[in-house]
N, C-alpha and C positions, 0 to 999 in steps of 0.2 A: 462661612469660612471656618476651617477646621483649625484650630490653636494647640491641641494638647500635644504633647511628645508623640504619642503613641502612632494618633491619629495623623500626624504629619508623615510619620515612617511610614505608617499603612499607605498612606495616599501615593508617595514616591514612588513607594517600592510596585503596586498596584500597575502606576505611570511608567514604570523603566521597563517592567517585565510585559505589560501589554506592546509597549512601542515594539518593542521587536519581536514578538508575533504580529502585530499587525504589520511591522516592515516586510517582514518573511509570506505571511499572508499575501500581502499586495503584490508581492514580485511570483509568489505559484499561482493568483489569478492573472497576471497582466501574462506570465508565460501560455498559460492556456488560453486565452482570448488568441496571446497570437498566434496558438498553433494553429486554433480551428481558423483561424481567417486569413491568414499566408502561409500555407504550407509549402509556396515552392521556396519561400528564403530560408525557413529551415531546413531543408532538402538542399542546396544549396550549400550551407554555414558546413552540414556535417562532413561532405565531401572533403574537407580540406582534412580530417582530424580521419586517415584511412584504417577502416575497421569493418572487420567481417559482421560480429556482433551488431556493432552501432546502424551496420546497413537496414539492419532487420529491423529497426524502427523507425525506417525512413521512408515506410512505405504509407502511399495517404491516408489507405485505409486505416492503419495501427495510430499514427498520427489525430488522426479524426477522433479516434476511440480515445487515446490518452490524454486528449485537448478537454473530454470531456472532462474527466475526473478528476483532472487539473483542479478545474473551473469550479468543482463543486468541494473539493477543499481548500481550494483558496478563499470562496466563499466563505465558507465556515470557520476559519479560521479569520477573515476580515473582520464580518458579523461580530463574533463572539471576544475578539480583542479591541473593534473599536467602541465596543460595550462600556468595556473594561478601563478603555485608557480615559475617552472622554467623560466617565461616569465618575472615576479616579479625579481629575484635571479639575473640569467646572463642580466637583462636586455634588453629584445626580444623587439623591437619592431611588430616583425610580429607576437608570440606568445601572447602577451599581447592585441594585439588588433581582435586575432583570440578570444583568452577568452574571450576579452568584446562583441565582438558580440553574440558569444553565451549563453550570461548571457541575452544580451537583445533582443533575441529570445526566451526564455525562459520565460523571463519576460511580452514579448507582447503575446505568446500563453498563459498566464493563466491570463492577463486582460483578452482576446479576452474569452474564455469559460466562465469569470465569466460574462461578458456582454451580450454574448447571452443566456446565460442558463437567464440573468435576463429578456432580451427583450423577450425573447421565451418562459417566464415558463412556461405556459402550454403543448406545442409541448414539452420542455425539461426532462418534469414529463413523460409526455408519452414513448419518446424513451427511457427515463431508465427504466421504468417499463419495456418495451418489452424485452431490452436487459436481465434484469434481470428476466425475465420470460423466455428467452431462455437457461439460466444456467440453470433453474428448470430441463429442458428436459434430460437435461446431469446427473441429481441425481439420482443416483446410490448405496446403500448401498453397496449393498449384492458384490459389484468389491473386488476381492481379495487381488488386491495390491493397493489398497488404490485411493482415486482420489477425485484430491484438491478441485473441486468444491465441493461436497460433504462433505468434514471435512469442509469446511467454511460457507456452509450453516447453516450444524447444530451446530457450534459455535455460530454462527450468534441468530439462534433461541434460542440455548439455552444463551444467553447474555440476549437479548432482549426481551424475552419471546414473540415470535410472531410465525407464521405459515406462508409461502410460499411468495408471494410479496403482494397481496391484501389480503388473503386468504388462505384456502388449498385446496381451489377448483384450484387453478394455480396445483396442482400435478396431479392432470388426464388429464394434456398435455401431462406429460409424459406416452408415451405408456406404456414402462415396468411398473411402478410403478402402473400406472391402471387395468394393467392383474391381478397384487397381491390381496394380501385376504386385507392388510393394506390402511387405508383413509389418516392417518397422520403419520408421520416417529416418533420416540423415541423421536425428541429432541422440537418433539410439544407441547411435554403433558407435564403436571406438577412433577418434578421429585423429588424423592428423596436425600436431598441435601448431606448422605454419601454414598449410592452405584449409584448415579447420571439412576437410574432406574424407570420409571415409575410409579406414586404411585399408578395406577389403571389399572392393567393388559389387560384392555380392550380398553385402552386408544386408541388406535393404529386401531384400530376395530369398535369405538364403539368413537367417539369424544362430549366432551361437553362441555359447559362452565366452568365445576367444576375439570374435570380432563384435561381441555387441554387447550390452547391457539389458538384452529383452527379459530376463527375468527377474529382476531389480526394479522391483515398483516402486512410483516419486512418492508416496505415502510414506512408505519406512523411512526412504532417504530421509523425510523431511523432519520426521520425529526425529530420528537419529542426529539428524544435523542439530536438531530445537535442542537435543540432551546435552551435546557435545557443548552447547555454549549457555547452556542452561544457569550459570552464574552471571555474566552479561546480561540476559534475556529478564533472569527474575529482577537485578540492580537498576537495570532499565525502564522495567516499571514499576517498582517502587520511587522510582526518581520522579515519574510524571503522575504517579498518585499522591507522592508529596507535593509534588505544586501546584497540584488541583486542591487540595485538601487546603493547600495553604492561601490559593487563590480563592476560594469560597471563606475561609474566617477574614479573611483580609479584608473582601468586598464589604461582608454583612458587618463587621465591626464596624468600617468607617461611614455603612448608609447608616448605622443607628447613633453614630455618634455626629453625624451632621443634623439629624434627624435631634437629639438632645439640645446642640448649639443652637438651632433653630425656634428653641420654644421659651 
């Protein structure tokens, strides 16, 4: 039993801040369980709430895809807070200092990527553009149940008002898409903001500056967009490197002061 001031606050506060990661946790894995395993009730649920957008993720196939990644940070957020809260509660010291490790593994992999993506921006820009150029090959409309790369493209596009990663020349990598009659997908062009349709029927056929965004690649947009909110963006993760930071001294204090009372 942990007695001293300190060690009581650490233990609390440890207790308060895991519980609701692990509430939050528990309700993004119970969501993804049920997507992948009834997909016709959320197909179902979303009908009532009508939305062009929202249709586009109501396909089984995108569904199936999202269910996963659900599941797999729900996980990881379950795991890694009921570490925390249990380790906290009964006083683990093996639980408490399994949690701080992997808070401060967590925390060294997202220095280590924010350091090289800085030493390496150029190589860095490159491999994502590739990466994200190999999604393009995967975009698929016309897939009948749906597939997630594709709804989050054309979200993407139509958010951002852009076209492909550089360009819309990145879509005649893709084979299929270059056999069709189509240059740029629906969500290139300038749309109508109530039936979210094409204002220039040839748009798709026929691309230009007036009816479309084909030379406006999602790249720039998306630094552009990262600049624009770049005070948010940096406050933001400063926020959860403090409470990582804070979540690793907090753990390791109180496994070695249970670890003290103990002997």
């Amino acid at each position: 039993m942990v007695y001293d001031c300190g060690s009581f606050m650490a233990k609390y506060v440890l207790c308060i801040f895991n519980f609701i990661i692990f509430l939050a946790g528990s309700t993004v894995l119970a969501i993804g369980i049920w997507l992948a395993v009834d997909k016709n009730s959320f197909i179902g649920l979303s009908k009532i709430v009508p939305s062009d957008q929202l249709q586009n993720f109501t396909k089984p196939g995108v569904i199936e895809q999202v269910s996963y990644i659900l599941i797999a940070i729900g996980a990881l957020m379950f795991l890694v807070s009921f570490l925390g809260y249990c380790g906290a509660l009964r006083e683990s010291q093996c639980m408490l200092t399994t949690y701080g490790i992997l808070l401060l593994i967590i925390l060294i992999l997202e220095i280590t990527v924010g350091c090289l993506a800085l030493i390496y921006k150029a190589k860095a820009e490159e491999e994502t553009k590739n990466i994200l150029k190999s999604t393009l090959v995967k975009y698929n409309q016309s897939a009948e149940n749906g597939d997630a790369i594709t709804v989050a493209w054309d979200s993407l596009q139509v958010s951002l008002h852009c076209c492909g990663v550089d360009n819309y020349t990145d879509y005649q990598k893709n084979d299929a898409w270059a056999r069709g009659n189509k240059i740029v997908p629906e969500s290139c062009c300038v749309l109508d903001d109530v039936t979210s349709a094409p204002l220039a029927p040839t748009c798709t056929t026929a691309p230009n500056d007036v009816n479309s965004y084909y030379m406006k690649g999602c790249y720039k947009a998306v630094i552009d967009w990262i600049m624009t909110n770049l005070n948010i963006i940096i406050g933001i993760a400063i926020g959860f490197g403090v409470v990582e930071i804070l979540g690793i001294f907090l753990s390791f204090c109180l496994a070695k002061s249970i670890n003290g009372f103990r002997k």
